[in-house]
PARODREN-61647 format. One record per residue (C-alpha): residue number from 1; residue in one letter; x, y, z. Coordinates in steps of 0.02 Angstrom, whole numbers, plus 50000, padded with zeros to 5 digits. Layout:
<rs>
{r NUM, 'A', {X, Y, Z}};
...
</rs>
This chain:
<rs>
{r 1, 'X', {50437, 40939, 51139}};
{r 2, 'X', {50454, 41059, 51269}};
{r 3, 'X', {50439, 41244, 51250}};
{r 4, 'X', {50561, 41295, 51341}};
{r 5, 'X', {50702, 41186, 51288}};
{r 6, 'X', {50831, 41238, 51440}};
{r 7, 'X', {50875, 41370, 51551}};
{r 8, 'X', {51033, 41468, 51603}};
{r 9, 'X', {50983, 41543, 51783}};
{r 10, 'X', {50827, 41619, 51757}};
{r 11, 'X', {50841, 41644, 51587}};
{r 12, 'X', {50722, 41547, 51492}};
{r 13, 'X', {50794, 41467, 51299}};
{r 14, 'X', {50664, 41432, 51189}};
{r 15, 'X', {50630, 41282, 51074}};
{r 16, 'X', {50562, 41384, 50940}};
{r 17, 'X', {50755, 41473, 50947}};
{r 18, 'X', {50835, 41323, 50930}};
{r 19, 'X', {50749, 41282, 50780}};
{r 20, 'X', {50784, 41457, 50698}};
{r 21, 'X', {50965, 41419, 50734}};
{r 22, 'X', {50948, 41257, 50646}};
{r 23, 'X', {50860, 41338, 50516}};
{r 24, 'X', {50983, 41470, 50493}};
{r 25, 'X', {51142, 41351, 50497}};
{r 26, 'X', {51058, 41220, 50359}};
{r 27, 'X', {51025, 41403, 50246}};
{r 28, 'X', {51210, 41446, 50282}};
{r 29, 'X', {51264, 41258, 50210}};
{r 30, 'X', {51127, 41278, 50061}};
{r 31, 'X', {51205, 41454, 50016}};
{r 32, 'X', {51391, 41387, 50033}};
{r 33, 'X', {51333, 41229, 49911}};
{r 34, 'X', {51256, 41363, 49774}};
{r 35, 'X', {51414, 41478, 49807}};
{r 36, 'X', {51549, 41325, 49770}};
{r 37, 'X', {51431, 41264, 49625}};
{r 38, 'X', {51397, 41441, 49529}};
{r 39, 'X', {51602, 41491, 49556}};
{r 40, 'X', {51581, 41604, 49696}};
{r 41, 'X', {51692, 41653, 49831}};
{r 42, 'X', {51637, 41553, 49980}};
{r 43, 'X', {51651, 41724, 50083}};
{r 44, 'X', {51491, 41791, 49957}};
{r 45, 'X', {51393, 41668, 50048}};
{r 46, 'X', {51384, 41722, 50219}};
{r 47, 'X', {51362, 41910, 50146}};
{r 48, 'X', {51209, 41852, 50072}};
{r 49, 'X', {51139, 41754, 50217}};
{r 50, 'X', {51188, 41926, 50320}};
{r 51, 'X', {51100, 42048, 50220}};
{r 52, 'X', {50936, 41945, 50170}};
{r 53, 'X', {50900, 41849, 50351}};
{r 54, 'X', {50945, 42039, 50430}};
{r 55, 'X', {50808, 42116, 50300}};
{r 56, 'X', {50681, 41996, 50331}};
{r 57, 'X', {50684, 41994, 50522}};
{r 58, 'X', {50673, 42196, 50516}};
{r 59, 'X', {50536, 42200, 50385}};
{r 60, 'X', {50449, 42051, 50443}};
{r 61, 'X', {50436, 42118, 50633}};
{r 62, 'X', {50379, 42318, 50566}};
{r 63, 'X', {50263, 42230, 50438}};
{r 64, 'X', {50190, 42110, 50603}};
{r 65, 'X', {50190, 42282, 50709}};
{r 66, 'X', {50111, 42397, 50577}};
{r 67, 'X', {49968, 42281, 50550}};
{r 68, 'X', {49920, 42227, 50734}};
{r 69, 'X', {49925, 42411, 50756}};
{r 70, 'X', {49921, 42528, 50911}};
{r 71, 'X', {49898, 42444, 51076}};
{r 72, 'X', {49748, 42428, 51144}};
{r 73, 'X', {49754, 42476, 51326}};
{r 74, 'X', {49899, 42605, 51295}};
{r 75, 'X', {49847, 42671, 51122}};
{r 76, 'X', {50020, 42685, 51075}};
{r 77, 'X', {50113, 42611, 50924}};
{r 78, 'X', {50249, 42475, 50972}};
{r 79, 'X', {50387, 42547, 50838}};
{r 80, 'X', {50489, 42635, 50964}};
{r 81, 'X', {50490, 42452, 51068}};
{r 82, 'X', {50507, 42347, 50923}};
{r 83, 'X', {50556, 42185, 51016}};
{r 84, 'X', {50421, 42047, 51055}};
{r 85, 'X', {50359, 41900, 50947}};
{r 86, 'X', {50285, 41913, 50781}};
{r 87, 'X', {50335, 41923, 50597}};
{r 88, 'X', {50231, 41960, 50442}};
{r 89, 'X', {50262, 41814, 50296}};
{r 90, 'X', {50248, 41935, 50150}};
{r 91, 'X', {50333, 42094, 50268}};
{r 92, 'X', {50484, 41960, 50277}};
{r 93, 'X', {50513, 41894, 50104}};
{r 94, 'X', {50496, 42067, 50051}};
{r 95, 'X', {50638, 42126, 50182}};
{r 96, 'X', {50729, 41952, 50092}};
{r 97, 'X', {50724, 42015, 49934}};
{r 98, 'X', {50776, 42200, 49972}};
{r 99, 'X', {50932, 42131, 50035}};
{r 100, 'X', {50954, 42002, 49898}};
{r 101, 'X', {50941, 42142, 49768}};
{r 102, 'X', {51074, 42248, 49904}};
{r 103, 'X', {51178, 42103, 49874}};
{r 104, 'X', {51176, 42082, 49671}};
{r 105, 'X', {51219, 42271, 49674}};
{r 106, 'X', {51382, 42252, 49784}};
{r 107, 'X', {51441, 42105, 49693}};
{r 108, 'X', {51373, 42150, 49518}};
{r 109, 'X', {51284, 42002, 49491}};
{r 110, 'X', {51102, 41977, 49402}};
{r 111, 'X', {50975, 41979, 49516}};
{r 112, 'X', {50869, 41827, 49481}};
{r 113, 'X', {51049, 41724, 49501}};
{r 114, 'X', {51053, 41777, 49650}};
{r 115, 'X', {50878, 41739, 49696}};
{r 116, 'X', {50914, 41562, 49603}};
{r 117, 'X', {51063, 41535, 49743}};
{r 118, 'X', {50955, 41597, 49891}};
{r 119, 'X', {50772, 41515, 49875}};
{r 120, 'X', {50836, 41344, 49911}};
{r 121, 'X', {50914, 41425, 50074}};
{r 122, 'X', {50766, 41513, 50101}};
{r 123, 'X', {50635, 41345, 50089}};
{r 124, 'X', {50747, 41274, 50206}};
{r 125, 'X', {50734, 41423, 50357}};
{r 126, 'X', {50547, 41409, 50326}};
{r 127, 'X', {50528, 41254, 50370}};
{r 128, 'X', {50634, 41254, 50510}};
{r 129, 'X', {50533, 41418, 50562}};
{r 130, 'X', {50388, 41320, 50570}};
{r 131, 'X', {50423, 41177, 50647}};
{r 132, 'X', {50481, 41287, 50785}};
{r 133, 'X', {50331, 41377, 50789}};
{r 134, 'X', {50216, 41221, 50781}};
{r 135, 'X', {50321, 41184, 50952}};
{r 136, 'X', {50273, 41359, 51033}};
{r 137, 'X', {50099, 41361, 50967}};
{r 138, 'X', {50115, 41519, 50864}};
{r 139, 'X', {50002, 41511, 50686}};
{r 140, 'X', {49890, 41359, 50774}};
{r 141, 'X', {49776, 41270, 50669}};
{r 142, 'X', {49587, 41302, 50699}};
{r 143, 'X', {49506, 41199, 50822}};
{r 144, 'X', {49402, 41048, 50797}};
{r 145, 'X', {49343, 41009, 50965}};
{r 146, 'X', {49258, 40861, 50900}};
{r 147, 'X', {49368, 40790, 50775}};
{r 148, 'X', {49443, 40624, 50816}};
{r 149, 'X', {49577, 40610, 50675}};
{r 150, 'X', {49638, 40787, 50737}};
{r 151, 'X', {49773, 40772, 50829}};
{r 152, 'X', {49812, 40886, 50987}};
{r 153, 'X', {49921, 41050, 50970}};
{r 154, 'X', {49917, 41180, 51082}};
{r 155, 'X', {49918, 41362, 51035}};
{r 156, 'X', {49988, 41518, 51118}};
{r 157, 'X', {49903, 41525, 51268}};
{r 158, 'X', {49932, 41364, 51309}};
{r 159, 'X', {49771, 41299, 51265}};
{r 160, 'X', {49772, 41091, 51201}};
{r 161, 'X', {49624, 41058, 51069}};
{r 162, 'X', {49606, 40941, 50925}};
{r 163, 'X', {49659, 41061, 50783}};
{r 164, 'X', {49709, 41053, 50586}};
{r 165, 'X', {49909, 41038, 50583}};
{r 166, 'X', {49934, 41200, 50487}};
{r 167, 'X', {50111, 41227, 50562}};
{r 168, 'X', {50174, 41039, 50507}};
{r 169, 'X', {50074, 41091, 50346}};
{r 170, 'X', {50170, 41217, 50323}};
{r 171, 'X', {50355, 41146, 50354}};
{r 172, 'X', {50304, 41008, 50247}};
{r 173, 'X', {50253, 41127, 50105}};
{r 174, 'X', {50437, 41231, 50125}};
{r 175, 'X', {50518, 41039, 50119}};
{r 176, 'X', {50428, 40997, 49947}};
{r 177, 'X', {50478, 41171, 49880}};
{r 178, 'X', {50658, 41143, 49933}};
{r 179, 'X', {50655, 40967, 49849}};
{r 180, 'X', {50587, 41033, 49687}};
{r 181, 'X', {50699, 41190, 49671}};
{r 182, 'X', {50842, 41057, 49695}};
{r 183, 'X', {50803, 40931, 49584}};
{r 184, 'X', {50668, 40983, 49469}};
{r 185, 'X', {50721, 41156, 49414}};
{r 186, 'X', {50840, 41183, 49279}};
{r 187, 'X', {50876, 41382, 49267}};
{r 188, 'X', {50865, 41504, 49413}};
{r 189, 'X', {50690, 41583, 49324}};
{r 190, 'X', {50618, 41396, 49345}};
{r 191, 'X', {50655, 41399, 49526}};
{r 192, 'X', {50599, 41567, 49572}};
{r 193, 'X', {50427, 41518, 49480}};
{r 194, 'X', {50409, 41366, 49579}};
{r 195, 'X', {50467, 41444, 49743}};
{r 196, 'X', {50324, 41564, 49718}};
{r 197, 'X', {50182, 41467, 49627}};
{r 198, 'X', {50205, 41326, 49783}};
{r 199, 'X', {50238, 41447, 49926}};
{r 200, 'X', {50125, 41610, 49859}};
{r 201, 'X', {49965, 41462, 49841}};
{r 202, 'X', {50018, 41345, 49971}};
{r 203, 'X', {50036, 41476, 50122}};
{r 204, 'X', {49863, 41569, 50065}};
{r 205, 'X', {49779, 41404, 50062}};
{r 206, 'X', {49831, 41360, 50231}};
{r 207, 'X', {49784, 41562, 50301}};
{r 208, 'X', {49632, 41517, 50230}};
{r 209, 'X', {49599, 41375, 50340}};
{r 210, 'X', {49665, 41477, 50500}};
{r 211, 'X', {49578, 41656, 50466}};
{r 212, 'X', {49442, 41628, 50344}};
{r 213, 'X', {49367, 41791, 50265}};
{r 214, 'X', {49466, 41946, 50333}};
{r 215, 'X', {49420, 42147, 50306}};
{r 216, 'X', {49558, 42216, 50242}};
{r 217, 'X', {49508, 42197, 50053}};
{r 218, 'X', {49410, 42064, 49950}};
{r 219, 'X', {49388, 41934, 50098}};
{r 220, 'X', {49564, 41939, 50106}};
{r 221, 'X', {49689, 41999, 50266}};
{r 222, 'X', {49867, 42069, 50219}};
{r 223, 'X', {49967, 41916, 50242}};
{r 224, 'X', {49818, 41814, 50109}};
{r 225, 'X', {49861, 41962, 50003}};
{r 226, 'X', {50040, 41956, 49983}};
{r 227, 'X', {50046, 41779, 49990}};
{r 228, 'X', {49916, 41782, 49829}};
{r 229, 'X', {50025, 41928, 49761}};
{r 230, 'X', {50169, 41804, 49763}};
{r 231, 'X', {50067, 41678, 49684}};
{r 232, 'X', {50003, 41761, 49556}};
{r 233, 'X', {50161, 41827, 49499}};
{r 234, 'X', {50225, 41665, 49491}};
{r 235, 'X', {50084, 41612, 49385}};
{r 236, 'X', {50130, 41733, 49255}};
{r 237, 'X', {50315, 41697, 49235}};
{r 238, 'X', {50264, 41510, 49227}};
{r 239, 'X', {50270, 41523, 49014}};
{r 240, 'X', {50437, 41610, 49008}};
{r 241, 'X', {50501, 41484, 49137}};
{r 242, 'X', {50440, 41330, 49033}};
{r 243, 'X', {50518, 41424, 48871}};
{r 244, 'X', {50672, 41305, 48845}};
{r 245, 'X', {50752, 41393, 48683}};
{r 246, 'X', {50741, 41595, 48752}};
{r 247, 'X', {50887, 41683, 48716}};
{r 248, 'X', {50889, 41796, 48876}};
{r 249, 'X', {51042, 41732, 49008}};
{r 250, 'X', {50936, 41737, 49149}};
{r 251, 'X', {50863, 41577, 49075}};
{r 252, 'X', {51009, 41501, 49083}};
{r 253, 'X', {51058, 41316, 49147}};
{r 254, 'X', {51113, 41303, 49331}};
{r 255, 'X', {51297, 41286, 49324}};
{r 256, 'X', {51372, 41143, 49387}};
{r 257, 'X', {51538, 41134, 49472}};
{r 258, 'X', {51661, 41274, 49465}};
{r 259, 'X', {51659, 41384, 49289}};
</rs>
């Protein structure tokens, strides 16, 4: 597919918007699903798409700007020109959560029902996200000029080399975790494990294969570490998750249909 999908005048519109848009719109029908099935006004829906997708592009881009740091020819910091491409994983799903959490405060619900109704949503935008970016050549897989089975993605700068699909990788891996929070996952705790055990492990595994050792700390570079931060915490709330007979409510079934 082309990268520039059409143009009105001179202005170029990208494929890789397109494919947020789509990504946005199938999150919006996820969210209005959850909000029918758990009771909730359908209005609560599009509030919580508004505040999370808002906090993760903001937190995403100053997490992607505070980490590439100053410029390099100007020595100044981008914050005060924040626009431009970019967004930090980890700086994203953090700016997701803060407005998930702004959300069960408003509407005084618990916060890991709230996180039960979004992650679903949230799979869903990933994988759009990187399809779109496998189309623009953003997060390209390394290079293997001489692999045969490889097949031929270009990156950023327009280069074309056999390289390891870690974009389609990684839309594949968001389209697993969406299937299993749907239909494996039986309480809200289950599916906030599994969204974090398969996306924390899956992601660094696949940063892994693009960046290799990194400075920042332990071999690791900031997006490794938050996605092995996410991982890891997943990992620990796996036994409370698989705890069928726990008395606490946030363990509590799914609800089906309207209450």
């Amino acid at each position: 597919m082309p990268i520039v999908a059409f143009r009105i005048g001179a202005q170029p519109f990208f494929t890789y918007s397109l494919f947020v848009a789509a990504g946005l719109l199938a999150a919006a029908l996820s969210l209005a699903f959850e909000a029918r099935r758990r009771g909730w006004p359908p209005a609560q829906a599009l509030e919580l798409l508004a505040l999370t997708s808002t906090g993760a592009v903001v937190a995403g881009r100053l997490a992607c700007m505070l980490v590439l740091g100053p410029d390099e020819a100007t020595g100044q910091w981008p914050l005060l020109h924040p626009w431009g491409d970019g967004l930090l994983f980890p700086g994203a799903l953090a700016g997701a959560a803060l407005g998930a959490a702004l959300f069960a405060t408003w509407r005084r619900r618990r916060v890991l029902e709230v996180a039960g109704a979004l992650l679903p949503a949230l799979a869903l935008g990933q994988a759009a996200g990187w399809v779109g970016a496998a189309i623009h050549g953003a997060w390209a897989g390394v290079a293997l000029p001489m692999a045969r089975w490889a097949p031929h993605l270009r990156d950023l700068y327009g280069v074309v080399l056999p390289r390891v699909p870690l974009q389609h990788l990684a839309a594949g891996l968001s389209l697993l975790t969406f299937a299993v929070l749907v239909r494996a996952c039986r309480s809200d705790l289950q599916r906030l494990v599994a969204y974090a055990v398969l996306t924390g492990w899956g992601l660094l595994a696949l940063a892994w294969l693009r960046d290799g050792r990194q400075p920042v700390a332990a071999g690791l570079s900031v997006e490794q570490i938050g996605c092995l931060a996410l991982g890891v915490g997943g990992v620990a709330l796996v036994p409370f998750a698989l705890h069928r007979r726990s008395a606490r409510p946030a363990t509590s079934p799914i609800p089906r249909g309207q209450p």
